[in-house]
C-alpha angles and dihedrals in degrees: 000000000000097000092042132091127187128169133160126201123187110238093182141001089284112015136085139193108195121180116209108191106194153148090222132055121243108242104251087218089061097090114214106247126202115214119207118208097331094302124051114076112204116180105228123224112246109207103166138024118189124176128201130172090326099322114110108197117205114208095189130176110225104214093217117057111243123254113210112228090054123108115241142209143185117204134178127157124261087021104055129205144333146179119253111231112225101176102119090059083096080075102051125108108275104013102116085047099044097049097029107137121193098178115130100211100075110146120023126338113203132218139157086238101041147340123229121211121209131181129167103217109151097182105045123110098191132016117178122185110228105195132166132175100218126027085234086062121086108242121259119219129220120182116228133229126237130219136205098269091049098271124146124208157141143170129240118203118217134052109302101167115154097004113138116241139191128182112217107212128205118209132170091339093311124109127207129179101224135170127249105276089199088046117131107189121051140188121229106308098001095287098150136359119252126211118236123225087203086210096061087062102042110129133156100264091191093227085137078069096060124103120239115234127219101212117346099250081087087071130104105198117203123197130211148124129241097247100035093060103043100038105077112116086216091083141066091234103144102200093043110196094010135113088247093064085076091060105054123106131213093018112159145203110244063249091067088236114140109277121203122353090000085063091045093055095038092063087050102231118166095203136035109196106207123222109234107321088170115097105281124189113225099078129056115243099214090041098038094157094061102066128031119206136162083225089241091149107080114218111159111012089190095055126077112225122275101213103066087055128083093234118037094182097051101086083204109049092063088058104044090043088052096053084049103061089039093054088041092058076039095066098044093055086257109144118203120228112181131203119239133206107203100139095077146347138240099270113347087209105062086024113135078240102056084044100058107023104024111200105021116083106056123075107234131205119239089269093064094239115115124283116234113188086140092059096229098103094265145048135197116246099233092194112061109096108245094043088048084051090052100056085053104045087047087045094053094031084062097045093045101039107035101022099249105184087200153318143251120207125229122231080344087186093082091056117088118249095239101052079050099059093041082052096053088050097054101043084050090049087063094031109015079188094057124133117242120183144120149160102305090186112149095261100195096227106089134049106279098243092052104053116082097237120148087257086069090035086126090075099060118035105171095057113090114220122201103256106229093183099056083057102049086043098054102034117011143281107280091244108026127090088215103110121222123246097270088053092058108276092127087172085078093070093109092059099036088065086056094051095043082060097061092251101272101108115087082241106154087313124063102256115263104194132039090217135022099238082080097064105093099199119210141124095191130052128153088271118079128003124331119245091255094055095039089060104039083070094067097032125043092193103101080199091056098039085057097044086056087050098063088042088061091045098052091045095057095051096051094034118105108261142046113321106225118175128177111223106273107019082102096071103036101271130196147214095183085251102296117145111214106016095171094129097021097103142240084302088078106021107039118107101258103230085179095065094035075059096054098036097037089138090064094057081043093055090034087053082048093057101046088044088063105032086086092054091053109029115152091237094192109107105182135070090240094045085047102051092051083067120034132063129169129223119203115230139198118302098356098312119130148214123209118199120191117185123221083331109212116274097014143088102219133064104226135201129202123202124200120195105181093165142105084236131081117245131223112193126172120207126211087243147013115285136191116235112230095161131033132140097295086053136237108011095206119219085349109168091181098128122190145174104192114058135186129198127196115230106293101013135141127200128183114198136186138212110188109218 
């Protein structure tokens, strides 16, 4: 009727609400009819009718329980049939019990004599396969079985490597064509999923060639992005913004300076943490140069992205490309940390998740309506348990199978305390030396004694979180024009003691970590400002801006606690000023070879360091190991002396000197001291002692007395 609305929704495994906005009446002596699939006709109860400004609301009682699985119908006479919309069934009491599925062969499983095809889709009452070898061929459909916890599937015999494949889901009457979740070849932008034949993308991943870390204070985490760091005109890097540029040996600067992963082994890092390698949705894959984007916005978890291959629409090539550039970090004792999004997705509306289970994925306020404490208009509801399943399986997928050496989390506060901890057992149970850490910022979504932010870091010891206070202590809150203590607020020394000890003494500050491997130490990331461009707001001395860039450097790498740099930050970077540059392009987010070029000393000094942080690491990793140890001495005009006693696991006491003034400073020792670290960097089997030092204005020294 064309003035006339009617739609029924299950509010519990029997009963039915079901609105009726007409201009007519429904006859009371009409009964309201359920149809299962297609056939049977039950009479429902009707328990209550309420009417309100020309809606009639039907609260009815269905004297069988509904099975979901089934297709449903509501039917009353003059006003025809809908669907019932079963969709809130993933509430009711049982429901994550009752469909839970802990198989591990979800998606497609590949072999030469046949592929099987698995989705877990509850509510679904159909879910047909639509699969084809070639994009010229018309697809050919297979229905899938369903089995008792709400999983669809069915087995092809024959040889189906490489063919594209969609599932085409039915829920609550509607119909969507999807890809596979759990898919783990794609076509270009994620049209289709592909099938993997897993035999076609072994490769030595070198992981026989890593070394093994005793706590993770002895990394040096480097942080770039594929594109960003292969991009630049100013190298001979052959495939620019690929995978594959990370490959490539004796690539040079037009300054003849190592390019790419010489680079990369030339400054001495121990880890590169990749920006999103996982199929993300903003670019498109066959067009990559016309759009620019971080990949924070998850399609496909399995998939590695397209546009960093050379050939998007070969499922293959961004695999193989992939393994590549990860057994090429591999060889050169380079481990791979990669960044996950597992908060939120791209749009939760057209999302593989909302298609096949509706209702279930995304964390919701009270209200019903979605939480959004991303930001980005969805997040993922960590606690239910199959997207909670999901984030482990992809977690260890991409460590089997790719050699993945650890993860960082993005916005971690949004993910619940306990997946995170399931997730931290099984990543140590593949590589018991993996990385672990993430934003640990107080996402408002959860209950705040269930989110792993770094106000609940005591419950979970083994996770790093990014220190935000070490950064705002040594360099400078991000909007404020207050400077930090290294770029001359001596005022903060109070609070620079309490950031040089990883945060986890009640010095000035409650402490926020129970060891010190937690305390992820940076002043720069992709996000925000880089350091250049923080301090020149406070110094317009371009000199002086680049001097304190090699004194934060060199703190965060002899600081307790876990180095973490962002490329570039090295050399004074900059962004031009600009604050988020996620979707700004290769302009404000490409490695600059040209500077390296220019400030080549400073990658010299920043390798130095990184060559020497393992011989002197401070090996004490609690607040009351720590405090045996250390003590500070207050110099002239806000500078400051650490001293640090027969530090564990070395031979040597060591003091480290900061001079963050205009003024030169004169300090003399109780002994005589060997200096290891000054502003040209690591002096390397220097036997020059002395007892009287002097430092230039914003200068740091480390030296060291055997004992």
């Amino acid at each position: 009727m064309l003035n006339s609305f009617i739609s029924a929704k299950l509010t519990d495994y029997d009963l039915i609400k079901i609105v009726i906005f007409s201009d007519i009446e429904k006859n009371e002596k009409e009964p309201i009819n359920l149809i299962i699939n297609g056939e049977t006709i039950v009479k429902l109860q009707i328990n209550k009718v309420t009417y309100l400004n020309g809606i009639a609301l039907y609260e009815c009682k269905s004297p069988v329980k509904i099975e979901l699985g089934n297709s449903y119908y509501i039917q009353i006479k003059d006003f025809g049939v809908t669907p019932l919309n079963v969709n809130d069934a993933t509430f009711f009491n049982g429901f994550d019990e009752k469909f839970y599925y802990d198989g591990n062969d979800l998606g497609a499983t590949y072999s030469n004599e046949k592929t099987s095809f698995k989705v877990w889709a509850p509510l679904a009452s159909k879910v047909v396969l639509f699969i084809r070898k070639n994009r010229e061929d018309k697809f050919t459909t297979f229905v899938m079985k369903r089995s008792y916890n709400g999983v669809y599937s069915v087995v092809l015999d024959g040889d189906y490597d490489g063919f594209s494949y969609r599932y085409r889901v039915t829920n609550s009457g509607l119909s969507f064509l999807t890809t596979d979740p759990y898919g783990k070849g794609s076509t270009a932008n994620g049209r289709d999923s592909v099938v993997i034949n897993p035999s076609k993308t072994k490769i030595n991943l070198n992981e026989d060639k890593l070394s093994i870390l005793k706590n993770n204070c002895e990394a040096v985490i480097y942080e770039l992005d594929v594109r960003d760091f292969t991009v630049d005109s100013s190298t001979d890097i052959e495939n620019k913004g690929k995978y594959l540029g990370l490959t490539e040996e004796n690539r040079k600067t037009t300054g003849k300076h190592p390019a790419g992963l010489d680079y990369l082994k030339f400054i001495n890092v121990s880890h590169v943490q990749v920006l999103p390698i996982y199929d993300f949705k903003t670019i498109d894959e066959l067009n990559p140069n016309e759009s620019y984007n971080w990949g924070y916005d998850p399609q496909q978890y399995f998939v590695p992205e397209g546009s960093y291959s050379t050939n998007p629409d070969d499922p293959y090539s961004r695999i193989i490309e992939l393994k590549k550039m990860i057994a090429s970090l591999h060889k050169n004792n380079i481990k791979v940390n990669m960044d996950v999004v597992f908060n939120h997705v791209y749009e939760y509306q057209t999302s593989v998740f909302e298609k096949i289970v509706p209702n279930y994925y995304f964390r919701k306020n009270r209200n019903g309506t979605l939480s959004n404490g991303s930001f980005c208009g969805n997040d993922l509801d960590s606690e239910r348990p199959m997207v909670r399943k999901m984030i482990l399986d992809c977690l260890a997928f991409w460590m089997n199978e790719y050699g993945i050496d650890g993860y960082r989390f993005d916005l971690m506060g949004l993910i619940d305390i306990d997946t995170m901890k399931m997730a931290y057992n099984v990543t140590k149970s593949i590589k018991p030396d993996a990385m672990f850490y993430g934003e640990g910022w107080n996402m408002g979504t959860l209950p705040e004694e269930r989110r792993t932010s770094i106000m609940n870091s005591f419950k979970v010891p083994g996770i790093g979180f990014f220190n935000d206070s070490f950064r705002d202590i040594v360099r400078g809150q991000a909007d404020s024009r207050d400077p930090g203590y290294l770029a001359g607020n001596t005022s903060y020394i109070e609070g620079f003691k309490y950031a040089v000890l990883g945060s986890v003494t009640n010095y000035c500050y409650p402490a926020r970590f129970k060891n010190v491997n937690q305390s992820i130490n940076y002043c720069e990331c992709h996000d925000n400002r880089t350091i250049f461009d923080q301090i020149n707001r406070y110094i317009d001395d371009e000199t002086k801006t680049l001097r304190i860039v090699r004194m934060i450097n060199t703190v965060i790498d002899f600081s307790y606690g876990v180095s973490f740099f962002h490329a570039g930050q090295e050399i004074g970077l900059t962004k031009f000023g600009v604050d988020n540059t996620y979707n700004m392009g290769d302009k404000y987010n490409k490695f600059d070879y040209s500077v390296l070029d220019k400030r080549f000393e400073m990658a010299m000094h920043f390798a130095s360091l990184n060559s020497v942080k393992g011989k002197i690491t401070f090996g004490e990793l609690t607040s009351s190991e720590i405090l045996k140890n250390v003590t500070f001495v207050d110099l002239k005009n806000g500078a400051l002396m650490m001293k640090l006693k027969k530090s564990v696991g070395t031979l040597f006491d060591i003091v480290a000197i900061a001079n963050p003034t205009d003024n030169e400073l004169n300090v003399t020792l109780d002994d005589y001291y060997t200096a290891v670290v000054t502003y040209a960097g690591y002096i390397k089997n220097s036997d020059l002692k002395a007892k009287d030092i002097t430092l230039n204005p914003y200068e740091i020294n480390i030296l060291v007395k055997r004992v």
